[in-house]
mmCIF file of the N, C-alpha and C atoms, coordinates in Angstrom:
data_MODEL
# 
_entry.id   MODEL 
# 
loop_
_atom_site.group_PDB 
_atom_site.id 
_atom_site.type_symbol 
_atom_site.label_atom_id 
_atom_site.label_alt_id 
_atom_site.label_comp_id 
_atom_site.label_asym_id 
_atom_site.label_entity_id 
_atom_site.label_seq_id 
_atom_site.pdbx_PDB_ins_code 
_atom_site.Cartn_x 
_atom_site.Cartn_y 
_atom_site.Cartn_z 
_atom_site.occupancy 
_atom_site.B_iso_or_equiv 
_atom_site.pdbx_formal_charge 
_atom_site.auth_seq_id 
_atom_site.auth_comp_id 
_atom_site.auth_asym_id 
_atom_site.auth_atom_id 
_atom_site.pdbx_PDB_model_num 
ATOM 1   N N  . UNK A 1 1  ? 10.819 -5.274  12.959 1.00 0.00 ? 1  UNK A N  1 
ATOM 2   C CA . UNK A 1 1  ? 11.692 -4.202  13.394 1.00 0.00 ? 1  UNK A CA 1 
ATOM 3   C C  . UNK A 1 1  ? 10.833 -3.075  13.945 1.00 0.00 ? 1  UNK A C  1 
ATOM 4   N N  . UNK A 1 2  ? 11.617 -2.519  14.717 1.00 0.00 ? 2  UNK A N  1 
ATOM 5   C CA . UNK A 1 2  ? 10.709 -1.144  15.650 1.00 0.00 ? 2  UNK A CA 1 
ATOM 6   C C  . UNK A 1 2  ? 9.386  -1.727  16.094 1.00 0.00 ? 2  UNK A C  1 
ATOM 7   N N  . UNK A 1 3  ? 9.605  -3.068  16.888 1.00 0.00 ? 3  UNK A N  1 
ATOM 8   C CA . UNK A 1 3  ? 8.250  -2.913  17.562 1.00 0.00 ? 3  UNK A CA 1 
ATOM 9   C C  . UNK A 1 3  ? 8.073  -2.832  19.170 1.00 0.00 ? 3  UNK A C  1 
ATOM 10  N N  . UNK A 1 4  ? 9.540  -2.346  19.191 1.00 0.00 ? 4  UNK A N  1 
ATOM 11  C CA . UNK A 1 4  ? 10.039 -1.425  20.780 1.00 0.00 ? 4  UNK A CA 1 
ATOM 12  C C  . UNK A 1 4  ? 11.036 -0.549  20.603 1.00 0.00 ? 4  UNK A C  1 
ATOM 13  N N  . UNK A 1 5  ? 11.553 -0.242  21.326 1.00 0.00 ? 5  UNK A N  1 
ATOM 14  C CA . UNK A 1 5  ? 12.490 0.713   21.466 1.00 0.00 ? 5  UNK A CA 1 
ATOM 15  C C  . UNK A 1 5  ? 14.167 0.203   21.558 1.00 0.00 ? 5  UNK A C  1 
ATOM 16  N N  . UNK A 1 6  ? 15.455 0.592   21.008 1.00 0.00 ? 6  UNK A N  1 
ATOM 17  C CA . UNK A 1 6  ? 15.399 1.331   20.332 1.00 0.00 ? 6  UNK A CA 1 
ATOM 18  C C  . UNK A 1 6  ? 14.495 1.549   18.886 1.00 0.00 ? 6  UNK A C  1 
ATOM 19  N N  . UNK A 1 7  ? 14.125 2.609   18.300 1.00 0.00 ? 7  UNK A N  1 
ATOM 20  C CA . UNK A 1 7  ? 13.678 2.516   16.630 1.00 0.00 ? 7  UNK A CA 1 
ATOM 21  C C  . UNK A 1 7  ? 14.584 2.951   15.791 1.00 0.00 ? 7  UNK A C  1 
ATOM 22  N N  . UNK A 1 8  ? 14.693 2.229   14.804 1.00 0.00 ? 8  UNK A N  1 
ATOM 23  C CA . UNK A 1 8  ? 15.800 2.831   14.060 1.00 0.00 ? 8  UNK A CA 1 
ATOM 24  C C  . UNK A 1 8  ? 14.959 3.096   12.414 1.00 0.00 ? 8  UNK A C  1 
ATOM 25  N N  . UNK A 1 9  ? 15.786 3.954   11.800 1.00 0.00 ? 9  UNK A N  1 
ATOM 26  C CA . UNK A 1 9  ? 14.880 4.161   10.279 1.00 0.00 ? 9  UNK A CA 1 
ATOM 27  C C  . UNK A 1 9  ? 16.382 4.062   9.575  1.00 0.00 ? 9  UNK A C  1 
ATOM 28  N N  . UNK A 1 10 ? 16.030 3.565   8.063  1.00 0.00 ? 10 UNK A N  1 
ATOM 29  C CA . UNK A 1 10 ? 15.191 3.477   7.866  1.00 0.00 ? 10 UNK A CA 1 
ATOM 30  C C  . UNK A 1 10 ? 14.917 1.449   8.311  1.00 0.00 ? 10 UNK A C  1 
ATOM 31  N N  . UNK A 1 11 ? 14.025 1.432   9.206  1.00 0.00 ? 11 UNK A N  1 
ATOM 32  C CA . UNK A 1 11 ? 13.087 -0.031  9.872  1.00 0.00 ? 11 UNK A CA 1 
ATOM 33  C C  . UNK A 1 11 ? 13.987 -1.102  8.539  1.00 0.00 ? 11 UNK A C  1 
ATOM 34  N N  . UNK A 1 12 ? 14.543 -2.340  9.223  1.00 0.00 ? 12 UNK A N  1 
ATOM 35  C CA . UNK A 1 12 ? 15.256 -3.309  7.880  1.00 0.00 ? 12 UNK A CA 1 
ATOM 36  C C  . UNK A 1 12 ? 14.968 -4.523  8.417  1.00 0.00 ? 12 UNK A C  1 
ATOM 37  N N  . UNK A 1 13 ? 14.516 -5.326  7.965  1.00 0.00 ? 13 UNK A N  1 
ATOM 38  C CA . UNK A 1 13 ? 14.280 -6.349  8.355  1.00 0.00 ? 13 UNK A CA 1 
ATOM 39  C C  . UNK A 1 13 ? 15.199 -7.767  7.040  1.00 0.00 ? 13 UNK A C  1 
ATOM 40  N N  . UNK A 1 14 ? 15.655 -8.761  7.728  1.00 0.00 ? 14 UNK A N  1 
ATOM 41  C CA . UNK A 1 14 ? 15.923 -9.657  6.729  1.00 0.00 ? 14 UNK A CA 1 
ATOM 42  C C  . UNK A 1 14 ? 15.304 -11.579 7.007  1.00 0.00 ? 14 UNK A C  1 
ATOM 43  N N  . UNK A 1 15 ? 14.825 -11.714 5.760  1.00 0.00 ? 15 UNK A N  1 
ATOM 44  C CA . UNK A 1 15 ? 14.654 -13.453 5.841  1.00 0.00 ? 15 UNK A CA 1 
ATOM 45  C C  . UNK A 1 15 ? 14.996 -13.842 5.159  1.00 0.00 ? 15 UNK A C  1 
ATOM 46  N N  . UNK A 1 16 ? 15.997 -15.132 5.198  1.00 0.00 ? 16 UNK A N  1 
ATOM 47  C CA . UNK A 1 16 ? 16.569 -15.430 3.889  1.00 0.00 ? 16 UNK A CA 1 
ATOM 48  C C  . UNK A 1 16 ? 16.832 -17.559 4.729  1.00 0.00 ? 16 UNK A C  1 
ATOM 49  N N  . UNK A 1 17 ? 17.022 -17.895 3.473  1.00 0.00 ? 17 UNK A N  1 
ATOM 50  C CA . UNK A 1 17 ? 17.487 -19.475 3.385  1.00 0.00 ? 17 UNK A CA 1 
ATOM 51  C C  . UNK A 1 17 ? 18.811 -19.219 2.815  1.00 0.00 ? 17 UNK A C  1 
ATOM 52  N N  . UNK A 1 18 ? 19.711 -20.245 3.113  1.00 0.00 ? 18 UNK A N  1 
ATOM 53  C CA . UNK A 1 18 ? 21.385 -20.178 2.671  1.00 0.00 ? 18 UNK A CA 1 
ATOM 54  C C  . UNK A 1 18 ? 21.094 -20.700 0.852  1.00 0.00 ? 18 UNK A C  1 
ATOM 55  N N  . UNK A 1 19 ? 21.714 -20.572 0.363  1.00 0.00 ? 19 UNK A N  1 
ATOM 56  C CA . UNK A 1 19 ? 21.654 -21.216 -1.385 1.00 0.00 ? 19 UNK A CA 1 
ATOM 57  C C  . UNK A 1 19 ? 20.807 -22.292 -1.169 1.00 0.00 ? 19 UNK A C  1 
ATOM 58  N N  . UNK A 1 20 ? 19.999 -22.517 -1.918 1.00 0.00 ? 20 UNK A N  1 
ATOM 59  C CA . UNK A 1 20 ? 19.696 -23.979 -1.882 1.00 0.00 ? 20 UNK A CA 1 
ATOM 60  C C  . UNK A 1 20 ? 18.968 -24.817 -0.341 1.00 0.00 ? 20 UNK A C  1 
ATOM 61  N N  . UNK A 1 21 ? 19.097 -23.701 0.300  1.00 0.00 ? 21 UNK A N  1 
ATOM 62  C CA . UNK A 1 21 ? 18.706 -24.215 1.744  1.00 0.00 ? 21 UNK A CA 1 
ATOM 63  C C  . UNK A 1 21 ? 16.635 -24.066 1.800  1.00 0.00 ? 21 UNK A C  1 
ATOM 64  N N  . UNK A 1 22 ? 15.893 -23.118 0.798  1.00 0.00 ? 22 UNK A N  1 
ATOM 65  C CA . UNK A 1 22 ? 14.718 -22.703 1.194  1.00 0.00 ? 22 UNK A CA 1 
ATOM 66  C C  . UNK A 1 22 ? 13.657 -24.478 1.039  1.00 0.00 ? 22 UNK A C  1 
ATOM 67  N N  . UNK A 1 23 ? 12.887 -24.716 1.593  1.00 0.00 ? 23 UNK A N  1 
ATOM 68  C CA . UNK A 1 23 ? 11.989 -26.025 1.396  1.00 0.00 ? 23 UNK A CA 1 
ATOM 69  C C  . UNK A 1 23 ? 10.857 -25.162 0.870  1.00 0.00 ? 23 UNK A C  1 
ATOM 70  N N  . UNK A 1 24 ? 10.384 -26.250 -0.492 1.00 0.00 ? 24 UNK A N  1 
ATOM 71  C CA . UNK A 1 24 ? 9.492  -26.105 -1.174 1.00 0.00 ? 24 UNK A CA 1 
ATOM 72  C C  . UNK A 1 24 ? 8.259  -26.041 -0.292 1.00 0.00 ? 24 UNK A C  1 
ATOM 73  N N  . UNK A 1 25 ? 7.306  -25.224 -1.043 1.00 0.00 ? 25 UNK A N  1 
ATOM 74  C CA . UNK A 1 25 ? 6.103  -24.844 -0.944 1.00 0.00 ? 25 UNK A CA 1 
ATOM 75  C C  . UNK A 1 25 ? 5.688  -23.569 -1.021 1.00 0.00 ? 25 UNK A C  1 
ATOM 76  N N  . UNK A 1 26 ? 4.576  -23.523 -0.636 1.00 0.00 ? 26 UNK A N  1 
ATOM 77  C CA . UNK A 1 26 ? 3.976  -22.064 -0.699 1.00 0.00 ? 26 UNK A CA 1 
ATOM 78  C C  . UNK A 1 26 ? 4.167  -20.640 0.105  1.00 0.00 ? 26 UNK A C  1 
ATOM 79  N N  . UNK A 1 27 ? 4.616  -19.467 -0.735 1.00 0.00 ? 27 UNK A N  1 
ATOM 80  C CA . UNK A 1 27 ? 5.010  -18.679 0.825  1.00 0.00 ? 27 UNK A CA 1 
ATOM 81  C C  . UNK A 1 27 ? 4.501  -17.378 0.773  1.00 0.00 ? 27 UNK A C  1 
ATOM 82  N N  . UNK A 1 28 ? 3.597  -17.115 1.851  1.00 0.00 ? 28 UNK A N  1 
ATOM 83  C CA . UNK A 1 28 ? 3.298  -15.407 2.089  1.00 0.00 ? 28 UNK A CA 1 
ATOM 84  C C  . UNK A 1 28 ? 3.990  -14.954 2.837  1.00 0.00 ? 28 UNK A C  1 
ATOM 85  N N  . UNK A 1 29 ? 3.764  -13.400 2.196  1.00 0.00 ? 29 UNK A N  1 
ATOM 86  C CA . UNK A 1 29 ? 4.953  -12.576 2.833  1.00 0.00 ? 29 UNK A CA 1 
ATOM 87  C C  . UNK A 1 29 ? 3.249  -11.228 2.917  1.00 0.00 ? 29 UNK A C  1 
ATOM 88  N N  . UNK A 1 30 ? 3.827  -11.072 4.712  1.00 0.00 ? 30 UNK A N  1 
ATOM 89  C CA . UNK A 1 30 ? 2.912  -10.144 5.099  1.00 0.00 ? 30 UNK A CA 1 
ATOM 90  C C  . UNK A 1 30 ? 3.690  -9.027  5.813  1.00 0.00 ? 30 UNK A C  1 
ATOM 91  N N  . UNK A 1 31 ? 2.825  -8.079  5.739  1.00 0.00 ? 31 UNK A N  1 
ATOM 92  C CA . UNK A 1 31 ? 3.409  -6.752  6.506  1.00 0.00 ? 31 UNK A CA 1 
ATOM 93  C C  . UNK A 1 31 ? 2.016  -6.582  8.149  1.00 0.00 ? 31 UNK A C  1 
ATOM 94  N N  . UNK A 1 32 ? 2.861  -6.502  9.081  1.00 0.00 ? 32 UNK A N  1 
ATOM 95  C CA . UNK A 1 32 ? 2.139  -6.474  10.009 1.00 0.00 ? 32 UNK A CA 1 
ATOM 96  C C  . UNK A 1 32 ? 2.414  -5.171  11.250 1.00 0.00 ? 32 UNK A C  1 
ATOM 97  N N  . UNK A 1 33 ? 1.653  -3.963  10.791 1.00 0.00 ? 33 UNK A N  1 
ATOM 98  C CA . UNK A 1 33 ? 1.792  -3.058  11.469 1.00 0.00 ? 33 UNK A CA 1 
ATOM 99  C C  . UNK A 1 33 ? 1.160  -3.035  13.309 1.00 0.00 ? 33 UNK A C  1 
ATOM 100 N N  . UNK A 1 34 ? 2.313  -3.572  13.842 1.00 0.00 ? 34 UNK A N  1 
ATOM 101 C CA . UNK A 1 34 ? 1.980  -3.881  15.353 1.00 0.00 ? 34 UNK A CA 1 
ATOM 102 C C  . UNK A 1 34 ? 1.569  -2.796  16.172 1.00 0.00 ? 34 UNK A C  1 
ATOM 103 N N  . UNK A 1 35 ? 1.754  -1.519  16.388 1.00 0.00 ? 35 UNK A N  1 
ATOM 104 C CA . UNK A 1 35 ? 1.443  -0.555  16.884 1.00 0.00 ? 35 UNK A CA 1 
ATOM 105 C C  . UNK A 1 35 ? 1.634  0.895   16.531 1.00 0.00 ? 35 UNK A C  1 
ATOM 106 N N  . UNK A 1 36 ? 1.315  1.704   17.052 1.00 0.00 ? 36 UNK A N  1 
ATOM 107 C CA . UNK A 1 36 ? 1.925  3.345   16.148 1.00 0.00 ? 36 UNK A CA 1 
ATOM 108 C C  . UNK A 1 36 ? 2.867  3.803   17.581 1.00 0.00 ? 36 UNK A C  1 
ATOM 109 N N  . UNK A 1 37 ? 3.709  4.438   17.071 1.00 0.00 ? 37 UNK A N  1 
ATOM 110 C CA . UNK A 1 37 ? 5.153  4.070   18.035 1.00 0.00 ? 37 UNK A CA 1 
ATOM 111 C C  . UNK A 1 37 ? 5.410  5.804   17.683 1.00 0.00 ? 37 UNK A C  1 
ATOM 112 N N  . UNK A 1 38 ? 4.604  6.901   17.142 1.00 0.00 ? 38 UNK A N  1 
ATOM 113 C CA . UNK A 1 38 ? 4.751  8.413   16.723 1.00 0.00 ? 38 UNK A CA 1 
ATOM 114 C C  . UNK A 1 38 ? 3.492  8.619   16.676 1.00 0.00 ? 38 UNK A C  1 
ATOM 115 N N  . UNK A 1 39 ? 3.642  9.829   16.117 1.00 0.00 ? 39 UNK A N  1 
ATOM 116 C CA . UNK A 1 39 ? 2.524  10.774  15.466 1.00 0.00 ? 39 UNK A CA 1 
ATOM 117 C C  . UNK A 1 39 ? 1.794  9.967   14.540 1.00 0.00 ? 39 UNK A C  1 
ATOM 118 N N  . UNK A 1 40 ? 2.270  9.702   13.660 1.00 0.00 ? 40 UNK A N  1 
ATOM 119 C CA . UNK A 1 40 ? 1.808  9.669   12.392 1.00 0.00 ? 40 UNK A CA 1 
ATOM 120 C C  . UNK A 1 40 ? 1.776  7.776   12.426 1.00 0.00 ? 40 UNK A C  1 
ATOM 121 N N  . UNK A 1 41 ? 0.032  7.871   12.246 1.00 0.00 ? 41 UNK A N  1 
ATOM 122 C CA . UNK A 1 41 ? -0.528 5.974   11.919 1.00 0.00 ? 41 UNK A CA 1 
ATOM 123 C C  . UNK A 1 41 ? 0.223  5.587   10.551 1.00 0.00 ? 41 UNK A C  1 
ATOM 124 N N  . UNK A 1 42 ? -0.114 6.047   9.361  1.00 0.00 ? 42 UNK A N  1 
ATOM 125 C CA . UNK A 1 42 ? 0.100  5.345   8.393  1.00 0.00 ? 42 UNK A CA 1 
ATOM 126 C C  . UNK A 1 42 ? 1.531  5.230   8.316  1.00 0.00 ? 42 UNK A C  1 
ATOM 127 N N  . UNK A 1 43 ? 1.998  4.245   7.816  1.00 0.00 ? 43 UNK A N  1 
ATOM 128 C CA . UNK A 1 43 ? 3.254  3.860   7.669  1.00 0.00 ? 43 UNK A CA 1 
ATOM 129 C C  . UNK A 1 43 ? 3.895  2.971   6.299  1.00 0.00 ? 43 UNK A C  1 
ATOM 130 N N  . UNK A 1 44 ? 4.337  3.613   4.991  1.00 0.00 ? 44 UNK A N  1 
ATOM 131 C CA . UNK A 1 44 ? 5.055  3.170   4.065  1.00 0.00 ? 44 UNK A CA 1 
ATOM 132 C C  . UNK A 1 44 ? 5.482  1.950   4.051  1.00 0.00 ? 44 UNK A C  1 
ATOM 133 N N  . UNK A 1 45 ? 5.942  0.703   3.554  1.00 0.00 ? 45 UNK A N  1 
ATOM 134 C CA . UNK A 1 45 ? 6.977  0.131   3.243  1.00 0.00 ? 45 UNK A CA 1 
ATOM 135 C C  . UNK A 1 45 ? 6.773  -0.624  1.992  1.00 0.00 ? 45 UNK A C  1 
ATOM 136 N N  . UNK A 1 46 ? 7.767  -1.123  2.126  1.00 0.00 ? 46 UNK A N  1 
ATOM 137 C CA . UNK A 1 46 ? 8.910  -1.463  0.696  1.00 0.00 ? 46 UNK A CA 1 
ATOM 138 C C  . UNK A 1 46 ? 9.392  -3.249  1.086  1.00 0.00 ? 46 UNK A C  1 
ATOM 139 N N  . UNK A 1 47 ? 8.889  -4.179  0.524  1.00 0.00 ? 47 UNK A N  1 
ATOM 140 C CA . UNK A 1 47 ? 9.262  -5.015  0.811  1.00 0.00 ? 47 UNK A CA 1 
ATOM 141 C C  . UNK A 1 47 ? 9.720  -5.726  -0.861 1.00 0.00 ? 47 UNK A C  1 
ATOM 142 N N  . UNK A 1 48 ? 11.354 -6.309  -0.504 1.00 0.00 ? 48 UNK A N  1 
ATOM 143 C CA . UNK A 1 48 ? 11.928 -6.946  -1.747 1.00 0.00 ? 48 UNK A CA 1 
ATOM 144 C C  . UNK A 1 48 ? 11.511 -8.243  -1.801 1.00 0.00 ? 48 UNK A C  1 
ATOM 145 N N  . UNK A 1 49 ? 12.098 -8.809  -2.934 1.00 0.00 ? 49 UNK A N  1 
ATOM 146 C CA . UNK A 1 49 ? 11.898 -10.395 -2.414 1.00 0.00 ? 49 UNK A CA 1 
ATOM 147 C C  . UNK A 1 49 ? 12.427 -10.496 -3.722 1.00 0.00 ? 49 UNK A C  1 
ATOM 148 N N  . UNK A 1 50 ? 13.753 -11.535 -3.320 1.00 0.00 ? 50 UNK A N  1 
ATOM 149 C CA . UNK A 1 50 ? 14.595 -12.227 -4.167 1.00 0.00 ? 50 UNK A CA 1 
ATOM 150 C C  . UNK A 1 50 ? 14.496 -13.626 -4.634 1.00 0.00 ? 50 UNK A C  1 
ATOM 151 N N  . UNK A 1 51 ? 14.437 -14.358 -5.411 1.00 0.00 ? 51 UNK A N  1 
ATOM 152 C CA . UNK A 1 51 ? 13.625 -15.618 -5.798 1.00 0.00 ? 51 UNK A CA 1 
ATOM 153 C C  . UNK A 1 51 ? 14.662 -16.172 -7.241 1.00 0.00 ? 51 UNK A C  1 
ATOM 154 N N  . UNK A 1 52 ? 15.738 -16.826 -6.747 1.00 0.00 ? 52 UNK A N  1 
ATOM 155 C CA . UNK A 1 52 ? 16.770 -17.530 -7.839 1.00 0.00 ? 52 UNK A CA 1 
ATOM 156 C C  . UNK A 1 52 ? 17.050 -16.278 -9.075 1.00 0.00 ? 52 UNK A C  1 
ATOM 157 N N  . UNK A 1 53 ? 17.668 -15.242 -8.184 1.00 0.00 ? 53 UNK A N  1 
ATOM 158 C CA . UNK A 1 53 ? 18.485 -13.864 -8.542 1.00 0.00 ? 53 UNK A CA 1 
ATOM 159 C C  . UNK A 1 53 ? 17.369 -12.522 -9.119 1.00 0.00 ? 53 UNK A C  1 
ATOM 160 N N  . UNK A 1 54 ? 16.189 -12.950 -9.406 1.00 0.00 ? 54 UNK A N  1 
ATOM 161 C CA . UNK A 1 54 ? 14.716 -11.941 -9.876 1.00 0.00 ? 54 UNK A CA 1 
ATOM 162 C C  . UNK A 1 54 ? 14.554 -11.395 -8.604 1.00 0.00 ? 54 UNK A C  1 
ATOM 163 N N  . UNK A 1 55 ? 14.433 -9.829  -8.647 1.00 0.00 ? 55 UNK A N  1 
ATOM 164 C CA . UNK A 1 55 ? 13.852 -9.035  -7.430 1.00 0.00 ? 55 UNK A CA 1 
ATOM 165 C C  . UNK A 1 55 ? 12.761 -8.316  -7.785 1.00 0.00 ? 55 UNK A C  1 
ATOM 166 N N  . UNK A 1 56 ? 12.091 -8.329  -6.917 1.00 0.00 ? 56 UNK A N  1 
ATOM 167 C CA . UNK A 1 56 ? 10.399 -7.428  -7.366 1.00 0.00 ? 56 UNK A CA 1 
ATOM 168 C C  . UNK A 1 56 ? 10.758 -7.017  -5.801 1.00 0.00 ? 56 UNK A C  1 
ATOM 169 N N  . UNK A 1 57 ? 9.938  -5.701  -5.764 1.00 0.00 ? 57 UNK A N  1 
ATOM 170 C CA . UNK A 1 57 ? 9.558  -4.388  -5.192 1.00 0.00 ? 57 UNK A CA 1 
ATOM 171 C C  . UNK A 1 57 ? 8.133  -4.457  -4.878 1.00 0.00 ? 57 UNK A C  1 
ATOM 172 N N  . UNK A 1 58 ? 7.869  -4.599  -3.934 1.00 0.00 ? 58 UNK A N  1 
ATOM 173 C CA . UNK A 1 58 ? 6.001  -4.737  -3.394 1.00 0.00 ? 58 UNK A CA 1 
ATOM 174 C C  . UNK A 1 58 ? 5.942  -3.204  -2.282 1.00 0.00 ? 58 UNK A C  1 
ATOM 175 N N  . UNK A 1 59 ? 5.286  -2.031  -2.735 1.00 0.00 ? 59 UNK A N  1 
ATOM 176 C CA . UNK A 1 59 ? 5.683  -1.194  -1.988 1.00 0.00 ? 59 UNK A CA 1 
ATOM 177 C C  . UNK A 1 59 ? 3.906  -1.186  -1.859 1.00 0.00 ? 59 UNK A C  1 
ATOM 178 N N  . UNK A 1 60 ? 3.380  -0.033  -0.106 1.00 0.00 ? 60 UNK A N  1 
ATOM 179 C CA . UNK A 1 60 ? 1.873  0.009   -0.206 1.00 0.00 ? 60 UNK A CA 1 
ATOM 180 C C  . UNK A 1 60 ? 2.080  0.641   1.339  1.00 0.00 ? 60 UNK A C  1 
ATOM 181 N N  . UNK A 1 61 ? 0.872  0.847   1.938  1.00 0.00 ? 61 UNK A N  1 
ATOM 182 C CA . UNK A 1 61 ? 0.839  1.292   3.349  1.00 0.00 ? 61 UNK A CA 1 
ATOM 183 C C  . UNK A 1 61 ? 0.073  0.824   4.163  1.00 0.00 ? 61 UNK A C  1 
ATOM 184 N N  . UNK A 1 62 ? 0.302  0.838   5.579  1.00 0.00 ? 62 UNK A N  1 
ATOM 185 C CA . UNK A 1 62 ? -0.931 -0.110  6.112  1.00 0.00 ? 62 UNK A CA 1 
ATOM 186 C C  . UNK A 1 62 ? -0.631 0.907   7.525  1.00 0.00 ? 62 UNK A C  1 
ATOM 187 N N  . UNK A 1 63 ? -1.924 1.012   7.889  1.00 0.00 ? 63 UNK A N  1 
ATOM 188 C CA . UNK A 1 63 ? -2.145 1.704   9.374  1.00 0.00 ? 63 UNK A CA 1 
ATOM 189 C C  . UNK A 1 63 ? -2.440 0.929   10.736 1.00 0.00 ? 63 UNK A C  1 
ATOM 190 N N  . UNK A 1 64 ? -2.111 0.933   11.576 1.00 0.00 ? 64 UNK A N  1 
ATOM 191 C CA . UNK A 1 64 ? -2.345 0.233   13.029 1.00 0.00 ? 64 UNK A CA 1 
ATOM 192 C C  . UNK A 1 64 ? -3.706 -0.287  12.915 1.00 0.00 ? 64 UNK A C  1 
ATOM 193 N N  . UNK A 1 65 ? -4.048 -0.738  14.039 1.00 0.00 ? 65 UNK A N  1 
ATOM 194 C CA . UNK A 1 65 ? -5.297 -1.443  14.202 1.00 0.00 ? 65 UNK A CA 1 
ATOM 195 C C  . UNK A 1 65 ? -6.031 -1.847  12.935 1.00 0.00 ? 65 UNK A C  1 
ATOM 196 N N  . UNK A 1 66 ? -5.007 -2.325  12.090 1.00 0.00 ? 66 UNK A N  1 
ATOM 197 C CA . UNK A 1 66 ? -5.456 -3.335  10.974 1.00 0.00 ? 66 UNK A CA 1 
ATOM 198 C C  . UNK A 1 66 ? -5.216 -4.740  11.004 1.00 0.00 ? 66 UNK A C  1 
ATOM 199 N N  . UNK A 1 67 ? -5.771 -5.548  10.260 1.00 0.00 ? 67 UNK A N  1 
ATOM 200 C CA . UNK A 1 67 ? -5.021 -7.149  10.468 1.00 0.00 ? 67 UNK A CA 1 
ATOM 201 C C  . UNK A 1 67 ? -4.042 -7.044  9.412  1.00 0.00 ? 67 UNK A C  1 
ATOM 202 N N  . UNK A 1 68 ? -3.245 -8.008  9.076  1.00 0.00 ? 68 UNK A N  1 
ATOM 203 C CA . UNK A 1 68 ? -1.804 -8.086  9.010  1.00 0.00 ? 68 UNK A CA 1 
ATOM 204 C C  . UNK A 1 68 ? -2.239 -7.772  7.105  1.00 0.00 ? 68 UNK A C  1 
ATOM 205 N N  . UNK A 1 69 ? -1.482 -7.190  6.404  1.00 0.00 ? 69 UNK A N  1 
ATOM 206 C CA . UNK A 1 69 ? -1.532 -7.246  4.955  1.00 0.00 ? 69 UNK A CA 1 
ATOM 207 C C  . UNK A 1 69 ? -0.891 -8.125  4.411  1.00 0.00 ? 69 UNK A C  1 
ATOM 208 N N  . UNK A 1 70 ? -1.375 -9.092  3.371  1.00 0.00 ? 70 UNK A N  1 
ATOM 209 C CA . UNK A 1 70 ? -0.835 -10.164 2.610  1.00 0.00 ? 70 UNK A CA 1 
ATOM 210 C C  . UNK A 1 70 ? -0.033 -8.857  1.108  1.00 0.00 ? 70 UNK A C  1 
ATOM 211 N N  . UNK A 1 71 ? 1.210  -8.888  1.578  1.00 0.00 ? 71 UNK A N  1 
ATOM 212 C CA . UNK A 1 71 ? 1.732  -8.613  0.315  1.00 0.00 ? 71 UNK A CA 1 
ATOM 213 C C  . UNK A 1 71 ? 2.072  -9.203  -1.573 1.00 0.00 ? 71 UNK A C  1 
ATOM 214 N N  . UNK A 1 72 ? 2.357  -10.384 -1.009 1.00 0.00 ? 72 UNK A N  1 
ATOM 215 C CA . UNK A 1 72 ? 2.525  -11.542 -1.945 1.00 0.00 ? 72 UNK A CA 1 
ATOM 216 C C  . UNK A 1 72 ? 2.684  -12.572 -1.680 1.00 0.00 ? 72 UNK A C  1 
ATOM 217 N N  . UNK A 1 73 ? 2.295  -13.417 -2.328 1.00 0.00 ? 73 UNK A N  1 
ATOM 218 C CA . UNK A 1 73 ? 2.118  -15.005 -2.660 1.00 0.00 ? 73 UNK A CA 1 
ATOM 219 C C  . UNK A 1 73 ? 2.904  -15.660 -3.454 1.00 0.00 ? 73 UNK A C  1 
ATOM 220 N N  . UNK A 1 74 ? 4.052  -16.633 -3.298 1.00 0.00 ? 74 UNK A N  1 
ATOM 221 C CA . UNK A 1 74 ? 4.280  -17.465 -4.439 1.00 0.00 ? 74 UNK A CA 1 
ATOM 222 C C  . UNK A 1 74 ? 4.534  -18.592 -4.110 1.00 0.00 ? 74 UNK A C  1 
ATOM 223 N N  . UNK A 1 75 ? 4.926  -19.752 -5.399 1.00 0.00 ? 75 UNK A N  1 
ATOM 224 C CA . UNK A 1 75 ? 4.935  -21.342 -5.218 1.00 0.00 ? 75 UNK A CA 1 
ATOM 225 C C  . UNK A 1 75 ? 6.633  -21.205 -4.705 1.00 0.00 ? 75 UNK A C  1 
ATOM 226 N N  . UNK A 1 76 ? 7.658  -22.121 -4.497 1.00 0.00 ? 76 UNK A N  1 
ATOM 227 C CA . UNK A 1 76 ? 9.164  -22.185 -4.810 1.00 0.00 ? 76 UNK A CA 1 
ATOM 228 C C  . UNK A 1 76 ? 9.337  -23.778 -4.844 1.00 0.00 ? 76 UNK A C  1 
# 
């Protein structure tokens, strides 16, 4: 999200499998700050992740001209 114009806040992004629809294996979930689109490089977020009804909160910041941040890792 927001990696053109329009931008909207607060930035929402969704990935999801239907019930029962996700295929096993291993899955990272990265945050990939594509460009600075304002003033201000660093940029917040908040990424959920729902996993057979358990939600965890992975919050942290990452600035432009970085490579992509590995937020979390898990098996399913």
């Amino acid at each position: 999200m927001n990696r053109q114009p329009p931008f909207r806040s607060p930035a929402v992004e969704n990935v999801y499998w239907p019930e029962r629809g996700a295929p096993t294996g291993v899955y990272r979930v990265y945050v990939n700050h594509y460009a600075v689109n304002g003033l201000q490089d660093a940029t917040d977020f908040t990424v959920r992740i729902l996993i057979r009804g358990q939600t965890s909160d992975y919050r942290g910041r990452i600035r432009g001209r970085t490579p992509r941040q590995l937020v979390h890792q898990f098996n399913f």
